[in-house]
C-alpha positions as CSV (number, residue, x, y, z in Angstrom):
1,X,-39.1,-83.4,-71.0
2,X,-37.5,-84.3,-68.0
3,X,-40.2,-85.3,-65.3
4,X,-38.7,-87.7,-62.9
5,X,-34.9,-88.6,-62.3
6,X,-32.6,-90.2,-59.3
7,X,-30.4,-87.8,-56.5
8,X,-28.7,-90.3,-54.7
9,X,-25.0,-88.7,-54.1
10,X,-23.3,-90.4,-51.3
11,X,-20.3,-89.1,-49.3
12,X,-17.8,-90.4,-51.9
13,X,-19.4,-89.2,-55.1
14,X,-20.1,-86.1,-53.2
15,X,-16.5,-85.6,-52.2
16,X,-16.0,-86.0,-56.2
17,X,-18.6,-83.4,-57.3
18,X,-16.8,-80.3,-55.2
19,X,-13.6,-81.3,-56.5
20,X,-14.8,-81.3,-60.0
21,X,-16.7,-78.3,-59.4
22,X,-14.3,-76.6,-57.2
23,X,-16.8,-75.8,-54.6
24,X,-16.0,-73.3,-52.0
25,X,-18.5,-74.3,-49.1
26,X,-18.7,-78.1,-48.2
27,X,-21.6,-79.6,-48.1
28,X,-23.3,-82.5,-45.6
29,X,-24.6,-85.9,-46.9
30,X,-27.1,-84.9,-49.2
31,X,-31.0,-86.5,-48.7
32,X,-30.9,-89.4,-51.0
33,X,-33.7,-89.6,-53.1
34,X,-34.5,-92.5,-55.9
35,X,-37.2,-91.3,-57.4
36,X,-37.6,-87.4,-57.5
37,X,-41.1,-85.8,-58.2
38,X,-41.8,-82.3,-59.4
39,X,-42.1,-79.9,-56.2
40,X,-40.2,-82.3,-54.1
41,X,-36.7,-80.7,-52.9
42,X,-33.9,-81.3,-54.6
43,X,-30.0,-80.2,-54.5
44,X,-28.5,-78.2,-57.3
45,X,-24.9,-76.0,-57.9
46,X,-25.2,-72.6,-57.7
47,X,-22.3,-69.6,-57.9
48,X,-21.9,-66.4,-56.4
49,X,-19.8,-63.8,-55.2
50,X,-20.0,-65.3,-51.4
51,X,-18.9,-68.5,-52.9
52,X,-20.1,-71.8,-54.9
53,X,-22.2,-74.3,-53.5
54,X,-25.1,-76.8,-53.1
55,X,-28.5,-75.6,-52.3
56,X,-31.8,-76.9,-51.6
57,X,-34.8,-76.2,-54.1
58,X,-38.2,-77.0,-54.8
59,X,-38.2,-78.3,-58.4
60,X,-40.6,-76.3,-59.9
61,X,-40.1,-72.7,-61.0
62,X,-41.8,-70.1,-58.8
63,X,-40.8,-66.5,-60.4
64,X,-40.3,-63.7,-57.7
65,X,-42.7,-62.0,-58.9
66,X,-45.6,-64.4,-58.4
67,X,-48.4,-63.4,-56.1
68,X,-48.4,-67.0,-55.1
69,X,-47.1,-70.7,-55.8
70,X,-48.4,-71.5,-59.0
71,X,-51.1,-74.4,-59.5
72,X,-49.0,-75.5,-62.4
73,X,-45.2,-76.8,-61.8
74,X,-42.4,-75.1,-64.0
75,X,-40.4,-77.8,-64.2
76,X,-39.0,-77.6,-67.6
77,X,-37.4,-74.4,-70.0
78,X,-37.3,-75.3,-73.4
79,X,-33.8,-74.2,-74.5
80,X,-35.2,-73.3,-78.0
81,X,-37.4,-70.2,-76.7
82,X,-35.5,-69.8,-73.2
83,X,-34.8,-66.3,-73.9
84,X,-38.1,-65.6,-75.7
85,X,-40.2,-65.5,-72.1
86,X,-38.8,-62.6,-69.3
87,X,-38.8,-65.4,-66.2
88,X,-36.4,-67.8,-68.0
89,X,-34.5,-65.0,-70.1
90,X,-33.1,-63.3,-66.3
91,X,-32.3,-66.6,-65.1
92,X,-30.2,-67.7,-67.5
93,X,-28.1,-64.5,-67.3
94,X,-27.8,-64.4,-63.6
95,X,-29.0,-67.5,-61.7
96,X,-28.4,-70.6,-63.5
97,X,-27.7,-73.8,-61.5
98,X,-26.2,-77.5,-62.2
99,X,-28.5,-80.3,-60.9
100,X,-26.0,-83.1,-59.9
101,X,-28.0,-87.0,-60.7
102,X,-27.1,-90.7,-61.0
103,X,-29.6,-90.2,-64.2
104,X,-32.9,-89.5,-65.0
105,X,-36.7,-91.5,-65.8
106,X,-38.3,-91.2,-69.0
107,X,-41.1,-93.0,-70.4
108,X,-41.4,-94.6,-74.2
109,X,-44.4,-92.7,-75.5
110,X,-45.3,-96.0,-77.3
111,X,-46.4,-98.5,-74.7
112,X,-45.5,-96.4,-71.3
113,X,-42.4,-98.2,-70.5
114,X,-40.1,-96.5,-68.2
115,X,-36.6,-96.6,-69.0
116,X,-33.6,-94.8,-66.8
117,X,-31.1,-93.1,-68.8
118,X,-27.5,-92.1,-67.2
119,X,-23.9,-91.5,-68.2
120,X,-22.4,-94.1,-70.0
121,X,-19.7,-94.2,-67.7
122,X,-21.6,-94.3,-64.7
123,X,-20.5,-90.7,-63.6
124,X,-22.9,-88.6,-62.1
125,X,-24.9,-86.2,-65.1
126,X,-25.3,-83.0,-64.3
127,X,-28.5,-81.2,-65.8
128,X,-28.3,-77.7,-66.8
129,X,-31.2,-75.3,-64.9
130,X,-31.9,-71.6,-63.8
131,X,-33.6,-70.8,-60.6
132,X,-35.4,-67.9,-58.5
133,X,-36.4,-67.0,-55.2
134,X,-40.0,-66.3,-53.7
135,X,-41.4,-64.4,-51.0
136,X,-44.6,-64.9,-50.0
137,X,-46.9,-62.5,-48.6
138,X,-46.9,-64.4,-45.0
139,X,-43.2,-64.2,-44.9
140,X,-41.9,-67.4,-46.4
141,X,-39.0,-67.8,-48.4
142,X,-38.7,-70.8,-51.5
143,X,-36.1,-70.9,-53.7
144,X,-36.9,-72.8,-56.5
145,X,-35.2,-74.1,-59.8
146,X,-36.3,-75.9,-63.1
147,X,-34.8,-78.0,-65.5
148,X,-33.6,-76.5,-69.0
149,X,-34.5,-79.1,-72.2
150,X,-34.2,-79.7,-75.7
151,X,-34.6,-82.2,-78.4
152,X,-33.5,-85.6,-78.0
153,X,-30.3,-87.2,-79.8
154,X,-30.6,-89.8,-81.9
155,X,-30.4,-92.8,-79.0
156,X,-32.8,-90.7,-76.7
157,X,-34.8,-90.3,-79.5
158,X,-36.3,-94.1,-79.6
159,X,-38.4,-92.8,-76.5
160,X,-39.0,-89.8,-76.1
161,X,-38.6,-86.8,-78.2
162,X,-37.4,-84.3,-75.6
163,X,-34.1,-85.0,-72.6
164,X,-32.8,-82.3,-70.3
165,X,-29.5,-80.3,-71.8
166,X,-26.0,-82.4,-69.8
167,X,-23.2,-80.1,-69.0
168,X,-19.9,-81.8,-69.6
169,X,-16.1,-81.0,-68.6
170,X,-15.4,-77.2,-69.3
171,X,-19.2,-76.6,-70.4
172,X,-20.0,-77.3,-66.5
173,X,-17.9,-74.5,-65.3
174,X,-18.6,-72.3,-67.9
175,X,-22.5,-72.7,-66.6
176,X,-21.1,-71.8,-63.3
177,X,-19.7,-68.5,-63.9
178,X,-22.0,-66.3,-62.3
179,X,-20.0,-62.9,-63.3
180,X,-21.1,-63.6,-67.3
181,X,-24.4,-62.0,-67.7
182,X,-24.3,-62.7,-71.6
183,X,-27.9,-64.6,-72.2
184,X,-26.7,-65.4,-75.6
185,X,-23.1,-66.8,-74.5
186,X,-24.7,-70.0,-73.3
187,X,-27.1,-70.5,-75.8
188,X,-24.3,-73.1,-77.6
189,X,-24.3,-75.0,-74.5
190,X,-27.8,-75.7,-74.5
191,X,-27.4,-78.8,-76.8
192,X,-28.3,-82.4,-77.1
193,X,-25.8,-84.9,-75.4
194,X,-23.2,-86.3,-77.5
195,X,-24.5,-90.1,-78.6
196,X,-21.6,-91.7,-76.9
197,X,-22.3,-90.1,-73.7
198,X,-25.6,-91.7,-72.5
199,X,-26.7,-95.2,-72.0
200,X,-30.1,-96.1,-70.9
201,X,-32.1,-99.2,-69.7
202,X,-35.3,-100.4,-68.5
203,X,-36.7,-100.1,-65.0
204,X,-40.1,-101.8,-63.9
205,X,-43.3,-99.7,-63.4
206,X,-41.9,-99.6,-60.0
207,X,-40.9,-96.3,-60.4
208,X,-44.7,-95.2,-61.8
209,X,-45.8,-94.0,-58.0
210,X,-44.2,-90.8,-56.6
211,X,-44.4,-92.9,-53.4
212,X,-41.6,-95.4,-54.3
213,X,-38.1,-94.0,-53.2
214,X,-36.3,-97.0,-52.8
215,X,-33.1,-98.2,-54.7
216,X,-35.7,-100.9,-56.6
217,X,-37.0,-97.9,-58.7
218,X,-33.0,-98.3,-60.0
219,X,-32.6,-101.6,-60.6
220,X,-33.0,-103.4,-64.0
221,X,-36.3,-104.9,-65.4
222,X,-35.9,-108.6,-66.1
């Protein structure tokens, strides 16, 4: 799964990011977050026919057609039954989303350690997702997104059995393309990262509170 992960995209990198993904609307700093938690906000890609750009979501999956915010957070799609279940199966033909992030928190199931895996060249990743919009009955309006998954490659494996699908190079635009409404089209993308594309290291139990969003959470265990 993918439960945790860093957002911290200063002016630079973020100058980077809408030249690589040829955004259309410029975007402001962006919040910078070290140690996102499910329902917290978060920045994601998203195309359209006004344009693509960044947006702000809640990370966790509301469908439109909830009667309210669900007591349970969406955050993950499992890419192996993403077009078995009607929610997931819309958004991946018409409102799927890139989630730009220095690289993401998981835990070894085997003694709790936390480790934080990124790109092996130190790149931002960019986590495949779908998202939705909801109204609620008293007027307010949350767009929210969550994070497709699948099974763990062979070096993510020694943790966890599970990592969020990474977009890379042409796979990234492809993703974008809001005018394909193919479900099926993307299902090849939805793939375990290439071995040579991740590295990963461990953090201290810093990172363990929701609370701590400082760049410690990043840094190295000794």
């Amino acid at each position: 799964m993918c439960g945790r992960f860093a957002q911290v995209i200063k002016y630079d990198r973020l100058q980077k990011l809408e030249k690589e993904l040829r955004l259309t609307q410029k975007a402001q700093q962006l919040e910078l977050n070290f140690n996102v938690a499910p329902t917290q906000t978060v920045s994601a890609v998203l195309s359209q026919d006004a344009g693509r750009y960044i947006g702000a979501f809640r990370w966790g999956l509301i469908p439109s057609w909830s009667k309210e915010i669900p007591s349970y957070s969406m955050i993950n799609a499992r890419a192996e039954t993403i077009t078995e279940k009607p929610t997931f199966r819309s958004g991946l033909q018409r409102q799927r989303c890139l989630l730009p992030a220095n690289g993401f928190y998981e835990w070894r199931k085997s003694d709790k350690q936390p480790f934080f895996v990124h790109a092996a060249n130190d790149d931002l990743i960019y986590m495949a997702g779908i998202y939705d919009a909801w109204y609620g009955p008293d007027g307010s309006y949350v767009p929210s997104l969550t994070i497709i998954t699948t099974a763990a490659n062979t070096a993510m494996s020694q943790i966890h059995d599970r990592m969020p699908v990474l977009l890379f190079d042409e796979n990234r635009q492809a993703w974008l393309e809001h005018k394909n409404t193919d479900a099926s089209s993307f299902l090849p993308l939805l793939q375990p990262a290439a071995e040579d594309s991740i590295a990963m290291y461990k953090v201290g139990k810093l990172v363990n509170k929701v609370g701590n969003n400082t760049e410690e959470c990043l840094l190295p265990e000794e």
